[in-house]
PyMOL CGO cylinders between C-alpha atoms (Angstrom):
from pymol import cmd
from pymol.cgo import CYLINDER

trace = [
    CYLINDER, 65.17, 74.72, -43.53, 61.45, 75.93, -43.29, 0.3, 1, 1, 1, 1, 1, 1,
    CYLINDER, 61.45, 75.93, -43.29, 58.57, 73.63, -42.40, 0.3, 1, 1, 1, 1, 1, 1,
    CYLINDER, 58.57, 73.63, -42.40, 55.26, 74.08, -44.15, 0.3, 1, 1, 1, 1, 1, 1,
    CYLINDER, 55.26, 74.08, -44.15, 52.05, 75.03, -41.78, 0.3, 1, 1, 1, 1, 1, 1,
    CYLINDER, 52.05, 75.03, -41.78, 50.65, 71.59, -42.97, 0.3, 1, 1, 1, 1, 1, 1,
    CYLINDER, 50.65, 71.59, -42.97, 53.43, 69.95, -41.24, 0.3, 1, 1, 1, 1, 1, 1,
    CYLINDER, 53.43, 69.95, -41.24, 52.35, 70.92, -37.50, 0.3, 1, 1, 1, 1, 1, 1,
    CYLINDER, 52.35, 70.92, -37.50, 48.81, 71.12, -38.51, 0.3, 1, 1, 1, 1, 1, 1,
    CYLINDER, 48.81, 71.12, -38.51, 47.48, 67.92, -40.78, 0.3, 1, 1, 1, 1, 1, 1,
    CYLINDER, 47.48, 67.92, -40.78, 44.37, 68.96, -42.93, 0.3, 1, 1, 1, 1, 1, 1,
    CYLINDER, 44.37, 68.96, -42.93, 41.28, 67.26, -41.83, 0.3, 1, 1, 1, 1, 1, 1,
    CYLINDER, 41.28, 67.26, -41.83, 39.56, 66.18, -45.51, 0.3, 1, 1, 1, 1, 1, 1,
    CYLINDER, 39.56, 66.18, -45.51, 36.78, 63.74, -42.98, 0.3, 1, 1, 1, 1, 1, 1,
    CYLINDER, 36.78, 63.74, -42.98, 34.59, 66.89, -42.41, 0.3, 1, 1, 1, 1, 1, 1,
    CYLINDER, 34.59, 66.89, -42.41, 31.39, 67.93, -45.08, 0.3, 1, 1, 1, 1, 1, 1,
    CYLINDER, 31.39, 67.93, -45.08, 31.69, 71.69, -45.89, 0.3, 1, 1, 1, 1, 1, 1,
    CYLINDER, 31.69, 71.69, -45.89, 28.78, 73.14, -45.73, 0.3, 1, 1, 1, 1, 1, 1,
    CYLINDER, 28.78, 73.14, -45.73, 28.42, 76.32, -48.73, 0.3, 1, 1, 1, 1, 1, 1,
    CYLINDER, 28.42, 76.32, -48.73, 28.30, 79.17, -47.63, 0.3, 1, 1, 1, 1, 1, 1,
    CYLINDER, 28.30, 79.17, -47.63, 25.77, 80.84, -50.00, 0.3, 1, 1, 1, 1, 1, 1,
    CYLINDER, 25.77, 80.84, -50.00, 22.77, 78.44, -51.36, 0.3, 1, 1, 1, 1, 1, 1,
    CYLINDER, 22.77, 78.44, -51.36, 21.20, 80.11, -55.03, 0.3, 1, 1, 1, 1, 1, 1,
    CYLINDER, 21.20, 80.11, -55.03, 19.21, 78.00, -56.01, 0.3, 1, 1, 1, 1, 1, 1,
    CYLINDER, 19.21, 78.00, -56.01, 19.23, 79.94, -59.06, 0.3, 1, 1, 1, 1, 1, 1,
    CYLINDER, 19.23, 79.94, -59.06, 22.76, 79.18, -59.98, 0.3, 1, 1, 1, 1, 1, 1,
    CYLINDER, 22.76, 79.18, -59.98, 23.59, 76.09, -62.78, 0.3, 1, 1, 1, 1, 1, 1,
    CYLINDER, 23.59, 76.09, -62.78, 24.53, 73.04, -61.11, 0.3, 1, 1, 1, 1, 1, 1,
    CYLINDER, 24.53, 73.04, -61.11, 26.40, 71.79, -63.93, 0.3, 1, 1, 1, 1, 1, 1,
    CYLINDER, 26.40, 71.79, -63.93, 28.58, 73.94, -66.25, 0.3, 1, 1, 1, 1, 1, 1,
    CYLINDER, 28.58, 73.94, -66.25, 26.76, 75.01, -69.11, 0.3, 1, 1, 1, 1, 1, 1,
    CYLINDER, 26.76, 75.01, -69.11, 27.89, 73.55, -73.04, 0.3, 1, 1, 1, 1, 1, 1,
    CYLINDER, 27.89, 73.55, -73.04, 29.50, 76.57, -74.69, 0.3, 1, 1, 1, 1, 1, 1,
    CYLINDER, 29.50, 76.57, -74.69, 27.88, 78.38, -76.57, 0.3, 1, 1, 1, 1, 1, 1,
    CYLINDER, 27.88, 78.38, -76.57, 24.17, 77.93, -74.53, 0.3, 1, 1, 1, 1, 1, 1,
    CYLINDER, 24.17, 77.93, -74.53, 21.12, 80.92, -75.42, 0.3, 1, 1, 1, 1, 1, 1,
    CYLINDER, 21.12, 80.92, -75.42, 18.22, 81.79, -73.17, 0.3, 1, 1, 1, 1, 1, 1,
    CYLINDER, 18.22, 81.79, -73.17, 15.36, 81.18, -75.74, 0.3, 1, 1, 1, 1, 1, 1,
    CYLINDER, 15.36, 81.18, -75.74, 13.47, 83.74, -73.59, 0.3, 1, 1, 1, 1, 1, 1,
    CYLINDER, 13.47, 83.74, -73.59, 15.54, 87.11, -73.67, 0.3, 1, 1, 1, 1, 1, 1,
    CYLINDER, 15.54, 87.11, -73.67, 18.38, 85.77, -76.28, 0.3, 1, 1, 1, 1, 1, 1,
    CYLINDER, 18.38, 85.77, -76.28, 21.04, 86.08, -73.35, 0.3, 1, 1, 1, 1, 1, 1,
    CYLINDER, 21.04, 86.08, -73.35, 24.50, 84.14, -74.97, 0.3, 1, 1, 1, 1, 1, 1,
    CYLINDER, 24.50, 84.14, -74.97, 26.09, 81.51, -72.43, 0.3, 1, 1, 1, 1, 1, 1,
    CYLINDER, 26.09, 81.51, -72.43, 30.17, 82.23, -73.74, 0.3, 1, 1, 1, 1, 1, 1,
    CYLINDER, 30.17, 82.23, -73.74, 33.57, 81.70, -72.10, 0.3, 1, 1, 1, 1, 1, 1,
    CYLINDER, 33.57, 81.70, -72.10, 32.23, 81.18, -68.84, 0.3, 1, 1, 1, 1, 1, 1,
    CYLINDER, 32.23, 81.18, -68.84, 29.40, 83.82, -68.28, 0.3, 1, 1, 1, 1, 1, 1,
    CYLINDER, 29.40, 83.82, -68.28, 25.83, 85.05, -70.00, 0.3, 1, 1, 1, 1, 1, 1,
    CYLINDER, 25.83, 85.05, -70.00, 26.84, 87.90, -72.29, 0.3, 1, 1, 1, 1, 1, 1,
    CYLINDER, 26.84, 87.90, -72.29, 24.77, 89.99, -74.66, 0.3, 1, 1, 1, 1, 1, 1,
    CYLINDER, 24.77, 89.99, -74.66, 26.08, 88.94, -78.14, 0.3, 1, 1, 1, 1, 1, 1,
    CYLINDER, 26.08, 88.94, -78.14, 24.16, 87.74, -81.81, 0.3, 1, 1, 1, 1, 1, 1,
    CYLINDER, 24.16, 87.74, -81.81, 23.00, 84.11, -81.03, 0.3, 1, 1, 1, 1, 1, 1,
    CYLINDER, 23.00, 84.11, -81.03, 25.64, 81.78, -82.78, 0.3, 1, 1, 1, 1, 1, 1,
    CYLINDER, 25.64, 81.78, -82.78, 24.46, 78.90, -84.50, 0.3, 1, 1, 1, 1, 1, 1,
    CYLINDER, 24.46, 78.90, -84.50, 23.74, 75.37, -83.33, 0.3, 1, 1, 1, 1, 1, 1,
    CYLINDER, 23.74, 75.37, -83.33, 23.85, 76.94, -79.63, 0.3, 1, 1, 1, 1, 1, 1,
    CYLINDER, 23.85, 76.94, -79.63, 22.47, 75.05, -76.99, 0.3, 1, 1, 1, 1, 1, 1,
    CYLINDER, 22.47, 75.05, -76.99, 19.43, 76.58, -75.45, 0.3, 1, 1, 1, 1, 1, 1,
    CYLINDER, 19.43, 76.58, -75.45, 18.77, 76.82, -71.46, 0.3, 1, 1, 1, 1, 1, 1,
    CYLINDER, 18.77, 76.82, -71.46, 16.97, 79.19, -69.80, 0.3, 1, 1, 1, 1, 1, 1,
    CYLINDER, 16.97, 79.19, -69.80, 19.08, 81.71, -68.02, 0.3, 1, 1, 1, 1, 1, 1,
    CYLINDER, 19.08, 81.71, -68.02, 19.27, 82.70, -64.12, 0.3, 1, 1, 1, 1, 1, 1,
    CYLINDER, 19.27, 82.70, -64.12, 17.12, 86.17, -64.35, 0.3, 1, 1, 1, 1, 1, 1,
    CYLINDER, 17.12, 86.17, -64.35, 14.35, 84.05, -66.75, 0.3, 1, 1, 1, 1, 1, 1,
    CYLINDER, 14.35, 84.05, -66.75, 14.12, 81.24, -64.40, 0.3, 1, 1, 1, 1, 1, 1,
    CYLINDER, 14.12, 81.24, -64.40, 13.63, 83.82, -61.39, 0.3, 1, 1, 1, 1, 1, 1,
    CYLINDER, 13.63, 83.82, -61.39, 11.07, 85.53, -63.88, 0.3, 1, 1, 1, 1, 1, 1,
    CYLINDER, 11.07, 85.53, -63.88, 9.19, 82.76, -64.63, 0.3, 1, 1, 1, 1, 1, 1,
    CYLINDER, 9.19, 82.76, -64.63, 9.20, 81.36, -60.91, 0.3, 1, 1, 1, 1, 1, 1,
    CYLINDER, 9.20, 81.36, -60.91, 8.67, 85.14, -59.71, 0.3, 1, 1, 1, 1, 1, 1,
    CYLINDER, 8.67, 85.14, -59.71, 11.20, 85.00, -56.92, 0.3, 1, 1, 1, 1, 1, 1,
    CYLINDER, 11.20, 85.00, -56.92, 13.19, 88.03, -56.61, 0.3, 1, 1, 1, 1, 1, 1,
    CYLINDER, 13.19, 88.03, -56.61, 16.30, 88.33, -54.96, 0.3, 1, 1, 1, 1, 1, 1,
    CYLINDER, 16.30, 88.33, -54.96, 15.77, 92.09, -54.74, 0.3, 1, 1, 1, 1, 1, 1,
    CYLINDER, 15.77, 92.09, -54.74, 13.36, 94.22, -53.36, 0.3, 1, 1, 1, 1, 1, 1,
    CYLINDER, 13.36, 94.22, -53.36, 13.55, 98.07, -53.58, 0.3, 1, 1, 1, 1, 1, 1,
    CYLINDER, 13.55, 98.07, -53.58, 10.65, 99.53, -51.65, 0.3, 1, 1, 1, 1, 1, 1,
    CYLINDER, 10.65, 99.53, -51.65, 9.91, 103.45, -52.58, 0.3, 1, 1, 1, 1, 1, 1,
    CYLINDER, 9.91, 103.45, -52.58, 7.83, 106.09, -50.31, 0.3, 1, 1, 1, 1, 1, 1,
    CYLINDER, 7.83, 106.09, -50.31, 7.78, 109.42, -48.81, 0.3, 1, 1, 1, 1, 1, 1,
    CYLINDER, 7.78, 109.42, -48.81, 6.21, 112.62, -49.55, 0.3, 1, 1, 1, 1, 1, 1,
    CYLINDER, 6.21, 112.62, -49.55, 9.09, 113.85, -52.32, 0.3, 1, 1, 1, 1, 1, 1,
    CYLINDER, 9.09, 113.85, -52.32, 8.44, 110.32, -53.82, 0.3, 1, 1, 1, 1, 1, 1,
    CYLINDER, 8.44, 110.32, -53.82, 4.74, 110.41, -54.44, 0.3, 1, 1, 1, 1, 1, 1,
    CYLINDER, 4.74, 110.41, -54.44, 6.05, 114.36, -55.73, 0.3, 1, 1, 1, 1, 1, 1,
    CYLINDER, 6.05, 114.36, -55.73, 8.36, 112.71, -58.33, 0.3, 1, 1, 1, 1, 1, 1,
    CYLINDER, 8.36, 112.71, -58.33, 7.44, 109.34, -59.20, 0.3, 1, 1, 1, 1, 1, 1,
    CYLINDER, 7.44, 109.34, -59.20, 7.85, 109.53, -62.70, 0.3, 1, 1, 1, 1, 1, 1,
    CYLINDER, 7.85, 109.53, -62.70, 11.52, 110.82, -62.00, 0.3, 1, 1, 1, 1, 1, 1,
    CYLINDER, 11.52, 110.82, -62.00, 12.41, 108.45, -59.73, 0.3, 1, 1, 1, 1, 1, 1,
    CYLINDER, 12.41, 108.45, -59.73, 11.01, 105.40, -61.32, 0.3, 1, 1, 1, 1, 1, 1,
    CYLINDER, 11.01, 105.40, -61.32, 12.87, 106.54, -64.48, 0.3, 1, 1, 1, 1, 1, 1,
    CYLINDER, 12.87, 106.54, -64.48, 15.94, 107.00, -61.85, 0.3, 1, 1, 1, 1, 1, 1,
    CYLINDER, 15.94, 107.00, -61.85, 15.37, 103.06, -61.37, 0.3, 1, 1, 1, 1, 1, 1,
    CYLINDER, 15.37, 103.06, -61.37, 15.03, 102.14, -64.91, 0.3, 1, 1, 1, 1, 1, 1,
    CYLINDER, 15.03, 102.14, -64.91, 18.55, 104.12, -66.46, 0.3, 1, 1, 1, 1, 1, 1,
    CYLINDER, 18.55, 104.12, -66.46, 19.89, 102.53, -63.40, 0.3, 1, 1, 1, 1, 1, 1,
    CYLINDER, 19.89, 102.53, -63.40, 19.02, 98.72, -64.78, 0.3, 1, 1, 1, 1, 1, 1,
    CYLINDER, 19.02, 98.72, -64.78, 19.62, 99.63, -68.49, 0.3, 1, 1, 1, 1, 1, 1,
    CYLINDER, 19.62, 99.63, -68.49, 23.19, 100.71, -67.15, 0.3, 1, 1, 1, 1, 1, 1,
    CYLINDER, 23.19, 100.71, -67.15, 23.78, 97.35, -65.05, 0.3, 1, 1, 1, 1, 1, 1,
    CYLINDER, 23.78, 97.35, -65.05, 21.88, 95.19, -67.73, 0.3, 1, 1, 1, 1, 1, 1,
    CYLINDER, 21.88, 95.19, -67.73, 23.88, 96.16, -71.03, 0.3, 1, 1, 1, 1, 1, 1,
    CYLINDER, 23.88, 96.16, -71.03, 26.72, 94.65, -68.85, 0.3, 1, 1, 1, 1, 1, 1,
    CYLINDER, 26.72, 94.65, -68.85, 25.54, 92.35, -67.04, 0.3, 1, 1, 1, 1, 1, 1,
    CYLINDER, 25.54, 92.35, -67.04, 22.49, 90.15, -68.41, 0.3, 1, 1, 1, 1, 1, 1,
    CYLINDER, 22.49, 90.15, -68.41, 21.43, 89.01, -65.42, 0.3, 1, 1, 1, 1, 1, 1,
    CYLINDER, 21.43, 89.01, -65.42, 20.33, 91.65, -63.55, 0.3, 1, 1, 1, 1, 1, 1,
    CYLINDER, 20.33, 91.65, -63.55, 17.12, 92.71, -64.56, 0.3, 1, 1, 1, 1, 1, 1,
    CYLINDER, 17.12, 92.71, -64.56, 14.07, 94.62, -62.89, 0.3, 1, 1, 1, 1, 1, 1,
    CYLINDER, 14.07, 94.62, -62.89, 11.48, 91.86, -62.51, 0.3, 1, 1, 1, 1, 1, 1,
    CYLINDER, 11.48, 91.86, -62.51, 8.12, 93.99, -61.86, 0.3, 1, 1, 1, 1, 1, 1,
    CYLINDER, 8.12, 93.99, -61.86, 7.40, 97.85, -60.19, 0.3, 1, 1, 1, 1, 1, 1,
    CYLINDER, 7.40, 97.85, -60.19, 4.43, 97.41, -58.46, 0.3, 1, 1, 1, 1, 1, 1,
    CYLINDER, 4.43, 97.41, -58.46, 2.07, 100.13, -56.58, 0.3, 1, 1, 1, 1, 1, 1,
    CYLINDER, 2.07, 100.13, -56.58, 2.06, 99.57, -52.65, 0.3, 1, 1, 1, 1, 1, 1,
    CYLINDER, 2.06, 99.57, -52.65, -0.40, 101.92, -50.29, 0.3, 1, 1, 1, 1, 1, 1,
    CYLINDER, -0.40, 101.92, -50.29, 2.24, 104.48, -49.26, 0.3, 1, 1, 1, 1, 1, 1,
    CYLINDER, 2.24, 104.48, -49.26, 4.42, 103.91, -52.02, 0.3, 1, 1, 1, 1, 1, 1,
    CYLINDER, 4.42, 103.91, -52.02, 6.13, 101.31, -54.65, 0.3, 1, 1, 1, 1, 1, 1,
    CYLINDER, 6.13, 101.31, -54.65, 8.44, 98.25, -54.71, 0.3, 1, 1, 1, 1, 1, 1,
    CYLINDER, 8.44, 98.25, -54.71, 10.56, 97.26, -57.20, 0.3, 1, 1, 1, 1, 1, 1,
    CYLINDER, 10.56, 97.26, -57.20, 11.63, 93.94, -57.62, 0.3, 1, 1, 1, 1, 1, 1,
    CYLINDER, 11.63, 93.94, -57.62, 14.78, 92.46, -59.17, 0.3, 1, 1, 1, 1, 1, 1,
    CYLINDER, 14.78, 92.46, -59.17, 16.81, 89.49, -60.39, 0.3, 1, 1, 1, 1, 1, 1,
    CYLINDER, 16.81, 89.49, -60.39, 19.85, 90.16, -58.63, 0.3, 1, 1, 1, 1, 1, 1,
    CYLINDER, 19.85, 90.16, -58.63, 20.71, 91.98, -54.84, 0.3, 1, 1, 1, 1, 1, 1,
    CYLINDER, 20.71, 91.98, -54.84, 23.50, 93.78, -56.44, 0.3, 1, 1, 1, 1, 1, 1,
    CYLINDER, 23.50, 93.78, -56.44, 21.17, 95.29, -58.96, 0.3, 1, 1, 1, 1, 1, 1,
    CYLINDER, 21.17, 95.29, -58.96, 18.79, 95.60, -56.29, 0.3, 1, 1, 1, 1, 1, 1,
    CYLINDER, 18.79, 95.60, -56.29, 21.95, 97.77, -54.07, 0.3, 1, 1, 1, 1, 1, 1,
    CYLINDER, 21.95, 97.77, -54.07, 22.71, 100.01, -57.09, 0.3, 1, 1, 1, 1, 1, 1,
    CYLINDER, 22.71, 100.01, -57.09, 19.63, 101.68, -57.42, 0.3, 1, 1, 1, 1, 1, 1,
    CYLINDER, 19.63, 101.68, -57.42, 19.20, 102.50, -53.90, 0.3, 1, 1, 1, 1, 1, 1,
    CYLINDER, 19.20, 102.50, -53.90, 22.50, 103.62, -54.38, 0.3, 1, 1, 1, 1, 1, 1,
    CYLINDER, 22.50, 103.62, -54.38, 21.72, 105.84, -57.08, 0.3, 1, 1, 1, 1, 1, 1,
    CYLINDER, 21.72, 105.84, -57.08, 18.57, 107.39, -55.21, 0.3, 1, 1, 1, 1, 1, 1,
    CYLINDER, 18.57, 107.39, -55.21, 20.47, 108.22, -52.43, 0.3, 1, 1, 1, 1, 1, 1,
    CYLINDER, 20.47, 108.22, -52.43, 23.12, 110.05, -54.80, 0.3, 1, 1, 1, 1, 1, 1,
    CYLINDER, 23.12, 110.05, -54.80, 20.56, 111.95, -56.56, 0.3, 1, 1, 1, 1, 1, 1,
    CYLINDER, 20.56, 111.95, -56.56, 18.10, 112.83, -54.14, 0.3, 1, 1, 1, 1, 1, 1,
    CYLINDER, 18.10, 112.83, -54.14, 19.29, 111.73, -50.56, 0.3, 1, 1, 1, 1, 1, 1,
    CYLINDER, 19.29, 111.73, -50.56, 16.86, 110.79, -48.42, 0.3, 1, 1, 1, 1, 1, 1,
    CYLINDER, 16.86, 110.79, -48.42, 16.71, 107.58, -45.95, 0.3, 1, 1, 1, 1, 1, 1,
    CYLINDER, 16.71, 107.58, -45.95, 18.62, 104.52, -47.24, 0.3, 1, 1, 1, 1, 1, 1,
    CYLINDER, 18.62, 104.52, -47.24, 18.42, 101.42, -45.11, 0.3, 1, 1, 1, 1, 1, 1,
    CYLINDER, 18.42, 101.42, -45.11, 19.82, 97.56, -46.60, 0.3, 1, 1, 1, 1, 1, 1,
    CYLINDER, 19.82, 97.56, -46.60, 18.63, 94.06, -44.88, 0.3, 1, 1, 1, 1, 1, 1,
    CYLINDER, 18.63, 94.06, -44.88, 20.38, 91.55, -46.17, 0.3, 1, 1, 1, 1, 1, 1,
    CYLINDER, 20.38, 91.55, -46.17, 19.29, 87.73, -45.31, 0.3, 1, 1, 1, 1, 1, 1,
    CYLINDER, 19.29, 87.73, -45.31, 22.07, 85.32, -45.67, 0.3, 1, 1, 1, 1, 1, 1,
    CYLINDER, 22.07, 85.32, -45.67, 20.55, 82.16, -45.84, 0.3, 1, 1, 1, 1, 1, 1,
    CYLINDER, 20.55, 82.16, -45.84, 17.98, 83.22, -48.78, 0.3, 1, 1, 1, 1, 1, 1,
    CYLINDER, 17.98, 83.22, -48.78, 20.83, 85.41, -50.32, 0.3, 1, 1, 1, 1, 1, 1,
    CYLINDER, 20.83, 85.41, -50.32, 17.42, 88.28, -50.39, 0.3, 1, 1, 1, 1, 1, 1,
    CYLINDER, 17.42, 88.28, -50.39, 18.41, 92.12, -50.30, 0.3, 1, 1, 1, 1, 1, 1,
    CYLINDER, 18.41, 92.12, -50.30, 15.95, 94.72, -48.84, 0.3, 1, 1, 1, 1, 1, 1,
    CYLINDER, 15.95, 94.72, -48.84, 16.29, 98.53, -49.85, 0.3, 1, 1, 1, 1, 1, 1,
    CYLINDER, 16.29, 98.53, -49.85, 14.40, 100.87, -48.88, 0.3, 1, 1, 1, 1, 1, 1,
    CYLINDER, 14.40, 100.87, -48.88, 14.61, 104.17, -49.90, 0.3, 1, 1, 1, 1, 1, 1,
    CYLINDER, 14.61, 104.17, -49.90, 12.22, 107.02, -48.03, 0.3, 1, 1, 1, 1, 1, 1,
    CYLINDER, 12.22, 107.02, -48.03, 12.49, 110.63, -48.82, 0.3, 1, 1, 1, 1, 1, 1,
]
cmd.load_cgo(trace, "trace")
């Protein structure tokens, strides 16, 4: 006869777990199906925000990428520079922008937020790290160049930056 693990070891259920990850972005409460983002017409269905024709008598809530809109707090940051960037701008920065459309017409939530002008070069900002990942990603595919990430845990924040 086997014996289970839990019989030599007794699970402890008196210690608080602390979460791993904190987004304060996330919904605390699960949404009423089907909820719309009255902002960017994002559909709330079967368990995640989807791109589809808003249904009737939805529920409306703003979605994750609005709220971090409105509140501008990005969770990405793609910082741009370098000679061959200040060459190509318009290329890359178009690199940047097929790269959300792509990631977007999936996935709702990840959005570009703003592309602002910096002194030696540009930042992009974004709604989600993952996002944020894929078009450093794509840079580096297309044109090489110096790729570095920093990721920070405890604000779940990605930092790319892409130098070429």
């Amino acid at each position: 006869m086997k014996t289970r693990f839990t019989d030599f070891h007794p699970v402890r259920r008196d210690r608080m777990v602390q979460e791993t990850r904190h987004d304060t972005y996330k919904a605390k409460h699960k949404l009423p199906e089907p909820t719309v983002c009255p902002q960017c017409g994002a559909v709330f269905h079967e368990g995640r925000w989807q791109w589809l024709s808003k249904p009737a008598q939805a529920h409306e809530e703003m979605c994750p990428a609005c709220h971090r809109i409105h509140d501008e707090f990005p969770a990405g940051y793609v910082t741009l520079s370098g000679s061959f960037f200040k060459d190509h701008r318009e290329e890359v920065l178009q690199l940047a922008r097929n790269e959300e459309a792509r990631a977007k017409a999936e996935h709702p939530l990840k959005r570009i937020m703003k592309i602002e002008d910096q002194d030696d070069g540009v930042q992009i900002t974004t709604t989600d790290i993952h996002l944020a990942r894929g078009i450093g990603e794509a840079l580096h595919h297309a044109y090489q160049g110096e790729l570095e990430y920093h990721y920070n845990e405890q604000e779940n924040l990605l930092r790319v930056v892409w130098e070429r």
